[in-house]
C-alpha positions in Angstrom: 169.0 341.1 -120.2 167.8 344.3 -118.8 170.5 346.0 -116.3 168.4 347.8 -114.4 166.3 344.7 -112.9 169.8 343.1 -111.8 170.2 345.2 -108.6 168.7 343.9 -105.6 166.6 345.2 -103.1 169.1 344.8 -100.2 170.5 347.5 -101.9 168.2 350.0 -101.6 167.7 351.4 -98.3 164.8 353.3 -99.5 162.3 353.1 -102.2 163.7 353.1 -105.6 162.3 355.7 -107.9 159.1 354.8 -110.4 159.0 356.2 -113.8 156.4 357.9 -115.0 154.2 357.8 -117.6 154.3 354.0 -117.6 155.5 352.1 -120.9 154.9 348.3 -121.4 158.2 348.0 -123.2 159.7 349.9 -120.0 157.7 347.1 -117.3 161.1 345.1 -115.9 162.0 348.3 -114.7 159.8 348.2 -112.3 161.6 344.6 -110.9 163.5 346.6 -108.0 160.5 348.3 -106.5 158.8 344.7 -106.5 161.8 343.6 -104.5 161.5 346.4 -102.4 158.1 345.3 -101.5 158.9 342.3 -101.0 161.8 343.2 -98.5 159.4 345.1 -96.7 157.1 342.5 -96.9 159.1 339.8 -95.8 160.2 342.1 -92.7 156.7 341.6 -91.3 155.8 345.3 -92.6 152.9 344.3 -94.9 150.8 347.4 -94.7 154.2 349.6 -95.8 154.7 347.2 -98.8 150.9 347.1 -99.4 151.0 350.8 -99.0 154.1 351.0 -101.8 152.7 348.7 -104.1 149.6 350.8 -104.0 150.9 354.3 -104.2 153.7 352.6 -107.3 151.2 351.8 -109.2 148.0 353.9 -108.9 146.3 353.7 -111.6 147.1 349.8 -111.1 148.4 349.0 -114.9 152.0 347.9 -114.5 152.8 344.5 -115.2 155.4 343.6 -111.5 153.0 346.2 -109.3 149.7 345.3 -110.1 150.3 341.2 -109.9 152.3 342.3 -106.9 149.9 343.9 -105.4 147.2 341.1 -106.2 149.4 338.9 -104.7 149.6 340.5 -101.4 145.7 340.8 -101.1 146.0 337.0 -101.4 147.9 336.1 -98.9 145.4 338.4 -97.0 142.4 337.2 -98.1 143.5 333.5 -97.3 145.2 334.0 -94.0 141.8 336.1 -92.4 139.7 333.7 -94.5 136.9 336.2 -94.5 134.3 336.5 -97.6 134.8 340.2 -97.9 139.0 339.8 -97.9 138.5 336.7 -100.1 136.1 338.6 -102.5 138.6 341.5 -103.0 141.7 339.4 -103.3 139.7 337.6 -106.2 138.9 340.8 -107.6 142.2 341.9 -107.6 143.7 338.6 -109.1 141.2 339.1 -111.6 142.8 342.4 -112.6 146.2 341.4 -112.0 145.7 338.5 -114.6 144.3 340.6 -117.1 147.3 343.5 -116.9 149.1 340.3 -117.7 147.4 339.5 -120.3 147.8 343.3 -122.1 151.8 342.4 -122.0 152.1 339.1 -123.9 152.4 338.6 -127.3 149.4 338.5 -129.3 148.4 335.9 -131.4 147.4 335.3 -134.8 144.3 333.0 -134.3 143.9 332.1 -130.5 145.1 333.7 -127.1 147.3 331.5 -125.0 150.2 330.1 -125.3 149.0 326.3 -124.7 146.4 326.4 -126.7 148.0 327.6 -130.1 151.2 326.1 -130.1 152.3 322.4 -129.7 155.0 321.2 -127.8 157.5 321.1 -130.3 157.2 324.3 -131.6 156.6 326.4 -128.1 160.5 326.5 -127.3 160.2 328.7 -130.6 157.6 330.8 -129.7 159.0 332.0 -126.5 162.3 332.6 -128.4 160.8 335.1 -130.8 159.4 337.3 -127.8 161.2 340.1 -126.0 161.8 339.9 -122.1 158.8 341.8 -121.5 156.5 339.5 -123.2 158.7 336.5 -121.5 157.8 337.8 -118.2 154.4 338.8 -118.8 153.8 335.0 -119.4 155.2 333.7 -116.5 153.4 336.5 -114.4 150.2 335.4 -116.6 151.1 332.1 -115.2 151.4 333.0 -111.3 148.3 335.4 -111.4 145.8 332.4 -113.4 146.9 330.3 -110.2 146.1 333.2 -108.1 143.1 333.2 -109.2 142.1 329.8 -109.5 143.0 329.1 -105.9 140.8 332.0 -104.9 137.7 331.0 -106.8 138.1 327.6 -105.4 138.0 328.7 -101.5 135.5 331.4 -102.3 133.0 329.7 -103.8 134.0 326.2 -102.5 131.6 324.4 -104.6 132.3 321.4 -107.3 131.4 323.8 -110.5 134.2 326.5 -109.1 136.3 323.8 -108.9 136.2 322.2 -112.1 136.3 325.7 -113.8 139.2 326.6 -112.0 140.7 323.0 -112.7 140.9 323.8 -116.2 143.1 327.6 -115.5 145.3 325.2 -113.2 145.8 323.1 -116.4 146.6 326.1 -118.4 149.1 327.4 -115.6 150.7 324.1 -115.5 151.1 323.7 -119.3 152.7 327.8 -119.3 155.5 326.5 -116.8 156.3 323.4 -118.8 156.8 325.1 -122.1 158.6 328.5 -120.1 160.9 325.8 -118.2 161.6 323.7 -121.8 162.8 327.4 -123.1 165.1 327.8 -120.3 166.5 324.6 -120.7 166.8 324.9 -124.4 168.9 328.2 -124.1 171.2 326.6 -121.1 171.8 324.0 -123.6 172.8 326.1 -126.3 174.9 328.2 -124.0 176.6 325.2 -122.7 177.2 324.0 -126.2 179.0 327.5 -127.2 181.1 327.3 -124.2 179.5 329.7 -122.4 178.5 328.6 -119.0 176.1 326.3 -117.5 173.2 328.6 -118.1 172.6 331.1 -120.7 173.8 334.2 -118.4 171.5 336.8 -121.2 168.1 335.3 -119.7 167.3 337.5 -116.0 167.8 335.9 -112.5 164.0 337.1 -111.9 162.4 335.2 -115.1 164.4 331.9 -114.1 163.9 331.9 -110.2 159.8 332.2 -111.3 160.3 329.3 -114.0 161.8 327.6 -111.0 159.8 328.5 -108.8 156.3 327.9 -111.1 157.6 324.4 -112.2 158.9 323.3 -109.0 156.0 323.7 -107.1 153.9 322.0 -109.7 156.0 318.8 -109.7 155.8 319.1 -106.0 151.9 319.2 -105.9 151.4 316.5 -108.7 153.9 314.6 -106.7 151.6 314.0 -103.5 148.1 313.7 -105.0 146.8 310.0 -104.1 147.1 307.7 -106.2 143.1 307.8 -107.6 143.9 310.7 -108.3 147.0 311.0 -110.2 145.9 308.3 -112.4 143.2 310.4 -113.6 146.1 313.6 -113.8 148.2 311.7 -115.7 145.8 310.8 -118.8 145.9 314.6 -119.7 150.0 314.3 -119.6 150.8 315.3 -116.3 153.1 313.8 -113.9 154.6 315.4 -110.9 158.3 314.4 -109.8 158.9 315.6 -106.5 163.7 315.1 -107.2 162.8 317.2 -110.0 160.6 320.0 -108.0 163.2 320.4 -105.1 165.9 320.7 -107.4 164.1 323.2 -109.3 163.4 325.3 -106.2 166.5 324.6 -104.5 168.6 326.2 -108.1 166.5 329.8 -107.2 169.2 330.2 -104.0 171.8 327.9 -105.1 170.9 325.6 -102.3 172.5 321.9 -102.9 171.8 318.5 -101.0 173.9 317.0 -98.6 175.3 314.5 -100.8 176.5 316.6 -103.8 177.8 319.1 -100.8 181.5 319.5 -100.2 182.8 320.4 -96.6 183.0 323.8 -95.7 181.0 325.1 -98.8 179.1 328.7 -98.8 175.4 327.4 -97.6 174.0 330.3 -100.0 176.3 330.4 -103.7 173.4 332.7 -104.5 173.8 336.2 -102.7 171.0 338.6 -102.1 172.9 341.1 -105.1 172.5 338.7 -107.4 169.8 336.6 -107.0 166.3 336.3 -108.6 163.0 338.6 -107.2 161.3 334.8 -106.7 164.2 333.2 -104.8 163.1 334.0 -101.1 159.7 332.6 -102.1 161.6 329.7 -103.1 162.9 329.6 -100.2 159.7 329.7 -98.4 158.4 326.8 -99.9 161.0 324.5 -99.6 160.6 325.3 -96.2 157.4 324.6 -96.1 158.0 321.2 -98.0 160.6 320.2 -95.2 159.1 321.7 -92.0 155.2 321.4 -93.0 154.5 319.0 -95.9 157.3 316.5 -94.5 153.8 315.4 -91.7 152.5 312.9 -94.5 155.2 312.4 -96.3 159.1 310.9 -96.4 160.6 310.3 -100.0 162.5 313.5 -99.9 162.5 315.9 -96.4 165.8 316.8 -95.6 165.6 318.9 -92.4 169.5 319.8 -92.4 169.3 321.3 -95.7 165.8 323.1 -94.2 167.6 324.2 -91.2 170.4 326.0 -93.4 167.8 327.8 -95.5 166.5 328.8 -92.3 169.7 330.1 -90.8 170.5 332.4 -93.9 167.3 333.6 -94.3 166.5 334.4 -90.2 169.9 336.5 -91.0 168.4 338.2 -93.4 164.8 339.0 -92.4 165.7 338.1 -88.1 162.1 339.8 -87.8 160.2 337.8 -90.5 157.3 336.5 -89.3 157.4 333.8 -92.2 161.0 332.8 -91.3 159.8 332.7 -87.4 156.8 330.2 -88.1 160.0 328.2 -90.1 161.7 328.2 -86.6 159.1 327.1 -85.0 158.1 324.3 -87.1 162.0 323.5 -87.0 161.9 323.6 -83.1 158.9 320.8 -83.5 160.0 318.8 -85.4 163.3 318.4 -83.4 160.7 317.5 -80.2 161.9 321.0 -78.7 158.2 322.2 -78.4 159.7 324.9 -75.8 162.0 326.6 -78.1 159.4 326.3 -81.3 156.8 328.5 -78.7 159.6 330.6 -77.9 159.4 331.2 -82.0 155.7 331.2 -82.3 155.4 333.9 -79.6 158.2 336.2 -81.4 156.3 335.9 -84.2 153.4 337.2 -82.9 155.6 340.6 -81.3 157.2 341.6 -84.7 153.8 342.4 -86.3 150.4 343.4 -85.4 149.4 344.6 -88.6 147.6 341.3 -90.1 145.9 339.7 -87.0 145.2 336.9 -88.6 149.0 335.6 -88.7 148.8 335.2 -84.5 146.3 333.0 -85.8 148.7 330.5 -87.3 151.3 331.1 -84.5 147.7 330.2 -81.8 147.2 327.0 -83.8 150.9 325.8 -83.7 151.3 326.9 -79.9 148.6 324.8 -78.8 149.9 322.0 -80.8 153.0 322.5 -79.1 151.6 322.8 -75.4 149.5 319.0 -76.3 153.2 317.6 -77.0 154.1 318.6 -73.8 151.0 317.4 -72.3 149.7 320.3 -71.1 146.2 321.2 -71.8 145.1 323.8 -69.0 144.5 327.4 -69.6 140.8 327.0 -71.2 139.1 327.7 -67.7 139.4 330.9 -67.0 141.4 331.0 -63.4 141.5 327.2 -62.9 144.9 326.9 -61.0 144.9 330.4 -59.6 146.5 333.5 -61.8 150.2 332.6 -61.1 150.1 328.7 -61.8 148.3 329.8 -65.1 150.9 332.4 -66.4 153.8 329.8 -65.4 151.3 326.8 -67.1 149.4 328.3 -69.8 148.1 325.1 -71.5 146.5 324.0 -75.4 143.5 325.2 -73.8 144.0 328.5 -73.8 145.0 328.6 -77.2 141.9 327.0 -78.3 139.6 329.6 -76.3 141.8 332.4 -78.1 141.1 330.7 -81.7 137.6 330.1 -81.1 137.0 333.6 -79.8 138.4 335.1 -82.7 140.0 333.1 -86.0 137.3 331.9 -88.7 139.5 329.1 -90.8 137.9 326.7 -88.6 135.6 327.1 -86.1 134.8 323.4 -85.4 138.3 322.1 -84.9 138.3 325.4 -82.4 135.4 324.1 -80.4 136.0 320.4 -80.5 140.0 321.6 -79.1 139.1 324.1 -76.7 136.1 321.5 -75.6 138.7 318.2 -75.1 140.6 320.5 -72.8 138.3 321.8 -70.7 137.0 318.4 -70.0 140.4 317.3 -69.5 140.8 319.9 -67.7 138.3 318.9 -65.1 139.3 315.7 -64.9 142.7 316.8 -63.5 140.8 318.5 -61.2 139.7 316.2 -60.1 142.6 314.1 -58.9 144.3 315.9 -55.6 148.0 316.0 -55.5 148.9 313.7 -52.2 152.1 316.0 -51.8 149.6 319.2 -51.8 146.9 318.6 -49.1 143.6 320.3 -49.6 142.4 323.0 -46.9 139.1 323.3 -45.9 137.2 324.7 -48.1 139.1 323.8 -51.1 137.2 320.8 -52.2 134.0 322.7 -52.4 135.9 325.3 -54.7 137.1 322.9 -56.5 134.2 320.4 -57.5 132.8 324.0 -58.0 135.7 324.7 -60.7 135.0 321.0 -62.8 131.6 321.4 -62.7 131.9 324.9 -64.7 134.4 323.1 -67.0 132.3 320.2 -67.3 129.3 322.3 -68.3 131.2 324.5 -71.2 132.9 321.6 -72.6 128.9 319.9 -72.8 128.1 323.2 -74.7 130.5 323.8 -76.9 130.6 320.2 -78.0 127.1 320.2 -79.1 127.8 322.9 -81.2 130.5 321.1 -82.8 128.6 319.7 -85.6 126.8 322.5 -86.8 129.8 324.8 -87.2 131.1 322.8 -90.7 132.0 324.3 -93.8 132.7 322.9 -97.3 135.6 323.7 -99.5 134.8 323.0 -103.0 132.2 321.0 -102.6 133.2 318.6 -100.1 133.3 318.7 -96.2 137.0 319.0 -94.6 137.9 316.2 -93.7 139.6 316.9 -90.5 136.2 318.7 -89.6 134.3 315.6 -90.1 136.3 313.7 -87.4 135.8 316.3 -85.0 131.8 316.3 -85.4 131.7 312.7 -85.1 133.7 312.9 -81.7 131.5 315.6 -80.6 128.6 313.4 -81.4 130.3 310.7 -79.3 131.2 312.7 -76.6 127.3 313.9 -76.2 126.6 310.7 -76.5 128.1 309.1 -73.5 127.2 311.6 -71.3 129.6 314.1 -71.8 132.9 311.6 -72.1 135.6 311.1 -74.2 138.5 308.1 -73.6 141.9 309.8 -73.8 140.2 312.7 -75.7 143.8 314.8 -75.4 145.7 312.5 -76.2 144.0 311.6 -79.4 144.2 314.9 -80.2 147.8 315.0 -79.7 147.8 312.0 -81.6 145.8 313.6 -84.5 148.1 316.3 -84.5 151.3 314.5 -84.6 152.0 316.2 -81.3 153.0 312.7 -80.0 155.8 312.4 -82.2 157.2 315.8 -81.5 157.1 315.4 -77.8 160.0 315.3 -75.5 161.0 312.0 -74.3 160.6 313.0 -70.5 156.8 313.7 -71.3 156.4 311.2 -73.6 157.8 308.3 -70.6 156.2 310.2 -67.7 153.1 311.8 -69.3 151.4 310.0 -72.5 152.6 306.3 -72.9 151.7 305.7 -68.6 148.2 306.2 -70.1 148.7 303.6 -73.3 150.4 300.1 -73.8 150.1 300.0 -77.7 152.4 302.7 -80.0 152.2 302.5 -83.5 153.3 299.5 -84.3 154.1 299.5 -87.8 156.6 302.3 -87.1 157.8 300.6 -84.0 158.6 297.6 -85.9 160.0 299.5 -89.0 162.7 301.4 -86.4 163.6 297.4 -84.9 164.8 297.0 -88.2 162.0 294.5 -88.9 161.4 295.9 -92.3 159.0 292.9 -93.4 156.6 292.9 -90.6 156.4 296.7 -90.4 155.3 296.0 -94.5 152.7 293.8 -93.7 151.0 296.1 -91.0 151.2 299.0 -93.5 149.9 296.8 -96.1 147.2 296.1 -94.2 145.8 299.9 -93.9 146.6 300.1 -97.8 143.9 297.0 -98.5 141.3 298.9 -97.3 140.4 295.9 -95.0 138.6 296.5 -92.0 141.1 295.4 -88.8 138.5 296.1 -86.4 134.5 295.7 -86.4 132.0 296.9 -84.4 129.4 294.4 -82.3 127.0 295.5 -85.1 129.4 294.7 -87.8 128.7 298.0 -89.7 131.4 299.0 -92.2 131.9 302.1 -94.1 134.7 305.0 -94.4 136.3 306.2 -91.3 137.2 309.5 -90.4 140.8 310.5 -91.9 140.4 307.7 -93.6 142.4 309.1 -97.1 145.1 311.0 -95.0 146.1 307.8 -93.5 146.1 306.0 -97.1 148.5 309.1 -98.1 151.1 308.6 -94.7 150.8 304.6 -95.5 151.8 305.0 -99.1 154.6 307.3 -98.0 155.9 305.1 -95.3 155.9 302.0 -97.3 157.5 303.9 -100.4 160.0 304.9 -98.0 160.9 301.2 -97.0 160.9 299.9 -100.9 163.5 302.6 -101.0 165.3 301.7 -97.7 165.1 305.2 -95.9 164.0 305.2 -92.6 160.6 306.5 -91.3 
């Protein structure tokens, strides 16, 4: 173990000093300046951790500072989702993959680890190399997924994907012989008497084989089942108990049921933990907060809300952490306190734009589950009633003037509320008589709503993008609504609250709004659910069932059949839902 990597960056209060020249024996020396970065990073100042990273590591040829850096510019390049910020963080992966590569061990005949050695003997392998060529292979690792991700949303066609399949494969394969190492030396450690893990192996090599290994079981975990068939004949298989244990080790996080009363929420401190563990962190978050939409066998929102609490301690002006607080508010049906969050988020940085962009998109999901949708028509209640009501609407108009992940959704949204909108408008509050004058202004007001809605919708269709190959799905739905909404002369039935539905903004809504607002205009509420929560476990089964057969429930007068939109992402919620019952959870 290398002492120097063992101090943490909540240590340092300024930046900790760089040797120079640069030696590839000397590269985990450069650990605490990566967790320096990161602090600063996970403060919500990424241009002063770009900027360190950058002036670190000039010449770009150490092994933590130039994956580091690479790293950063991918978060970037996916969060603006532009081709030019895309293009460079590919470019930098790229580098960042090959710096890697210059650190491992070389081999006698072939150059990865996956390919040379089998199974049996790989444990062996990894034993004969020193820490530097350890870590070098697990950076390898993160940098060849980097890359791979990149390529596919760059080029997003099949022939980027299938290339980039096969570095996913070779990242996947690097984790499960790195994790069968560690596991071999805790065993041996364990068998000496010296402690449930070998204590000579760094905090920062085992929170990134924790971190590499858990999110792989994690991903393999949810693929459909088509899919994972297919997965599986090249000897893969993702358990997701395995994946959250894995991640939940990096912070020393345990589950409620192995928890004893009054234990430390965080055995792992910030002076001793591993350089990976907040990103750990992260994605267990995002597992419980985010994933835990489609899925069941494994959320546990009290454990997520503990992470959350020690880490909001840590970083209180963490952007990341923030969006984790809002998500948590959601999910609770407090969609006032998660905007609270999402606005927060939005005041501790300016410096990447494109992160209000997430905080837009979640907001206006919020304001739908409290069944507001005004704010896309510019001065449509008057300036006050706006500022005190702002609405999904004006979300929407905000994404669609300026985000680029998805322009369609941002149309189709923004155009749903305006119409909306109108038709609100059109309905004149009995306790609020009109003044002369007023009607006029008004039928003035839904017209001009009326009118944008019509235009944006029609452009709808045409604003679609593909992503590897294939259409989004969740952009497909929207261009068929759009159709449908041109179609009958500019009218959708319930067109909010199907998006609210869409958006699972229905389940997160208060009860008041949810009694006085949304059911008032629907009899019929998810019944298999309904009947699942009346403890009538064999009829919710049988309506589940009945999505999983692929059988059409309802036909049109024309008795055409074919896929429908969302089709697969309801398969995925069905198969969860009715794994759930087999296991006797609740949904």
């Amino acid at each position: 173990m290398v002492s120097s990597t063992s101090t943490s960056a909540s240590t340092w209060t300024s930046p900790p000093p760089v040797k120079n020249p640069y030696k590839a024996e000397q590269a985990l020396e450069d650990i605490p300046g990566l967790q320096y970065a990161l602090k600063l990073f996970l403060e919500s100042k990424m241009v002063e951790s770009e900027d360190y990273c950058n002036k670190s590591d000039e010449k770009k040829e150490r092994l933590y500072f130039a994956t580091g850096f690479s790293l950063i510019q991918c978060v970037k390049g996916l969060m603006s989702y532009e081709d030019e910020d895309l293009l460079a963080a590919l470019n930098h992966a790229k580098h960042g993959n090959q710096i890697a590569s210059q650190h491992r061990k070389k081999q006698a005949l072939l150059g990865s680890i996956v390919s040379v050695i089998a199974s049996s003997s790989s444990v062996g392998w990894i034993k004969s190399m020193t820490p530097v060529e350890r870590h070098a292979e697990l950076v390898y690792a993160e940098s060849l997924f980097e890359k791979a991700l990149l390529g596919i949303v760059y080029s997003g066609d099949w022939l980027a994907f299938i290339k980039e399949a096969l570095n996913m494969r070779t990242t996947i394969s690097t984790y499960k012989h790195l994790l069968a190492y560690l596991q071999s030396a805790d065993a041996e450690a364990e068998a000496q008497g010296l402690g449930p893990i070998d204590t000579s192996i760094d905090p920062h090599f085992r929170s990134g084989v924790y971190l590499g290994n858990g999110m792989a079981n994690i991903v393999l975990s949810l693929m459909p089942g088509k899919l994972m068939t297919i997965v599986e004949m090249f000897g893969y298989h993702g358990d997701r108990e395995v994946g959250l244990e894995l991640l939940m080790k990096a912070g020393g996080w345990v589950t409620q049921e192995g928890e004893k009363e009054g234990a430390d929420p965080a055995p792992l401190d910030a002076t001793t933990e591993g350089l990976r563990r907040p990103i750990c962190d992260l994605c267990l978050l995002m597992f419980h907060l985010v994933i835990s939409s489609f899925t069941f066998t494994g959320v546990n929102i009290p454990l997520a809300s503990k992470i959350l609490e020690y880490n909001l301690e840590r970083y209180p002006d963490s952007v990341f952490f923030l969006f984790g607080a809002g998500r948590l508010g959601l999910i609770k049906g407090q969609p006032h306190q998660a905007i609270a969050h999402y606005k927060k988020a939005m005041q501790v940085q300016s410096q990447y734009k494109s992160l209000h962009h997430i905080s837009w998109w979640e907001i206006a999901v919020a304001e739908l589950a409290l069944g507001r949708v005004g704010g896309g028509g510019a001065g449509a209640g008057g300036k006050e009633e706006q500022e005190e009501e702002e609405g999904s609407g004006l979300w929407w108009r905000k994404m669609h003037k300026e985000a680029t992940w998805s322009r369609a959704i941002y149309g189709y949204g923004l155009g749903v509320c305006l119409s909306e909108e109108a038709l609100e408008l059109g309905q004149a509050s009995p306790s609020q008589p009109e003044k002369k004058g007023e009607d006029k202004e008004r039928e003035k007001k839904r017209k001009q709503l009326r009118d944008e809605a019509a235009s944006l919708m029609k452009k709808v269709p045409d604003l679609r993008q593909r992503i590897a190959g294939k259409s989004i799905p969740l952009e497909k739905l929207v261009a068929r609504k759009a159709r449908k909404f041109t179609s009958q002369k500019n009218h959708l039935t319930l067109g909010a609250l199907e998006l609210s539905y869409i958006f699972q903004a229905i389940a997160h809504a208060p009860r008041s709004v949810l009694l006085t607002k949304m059911l008032p205009q629907i009899r019929n509420y998810e019944l298999g659910r309904l009947l699942a929560c009346q403890g009538k476990v064999e009829d919710a089964k049988h309506e589940f069932e009945l999505v999983l057969s692929g059988r059409y429930l309802e036909v049109g007068a024309s008795g055409k059949k074919g896929k429908y939109s969302l089709e697969n992402a309801l398969h995925v919620r069905t198969h969860a839902a009715s794994e759930a019952l087999k296991a006797g959870k609740r949904l």
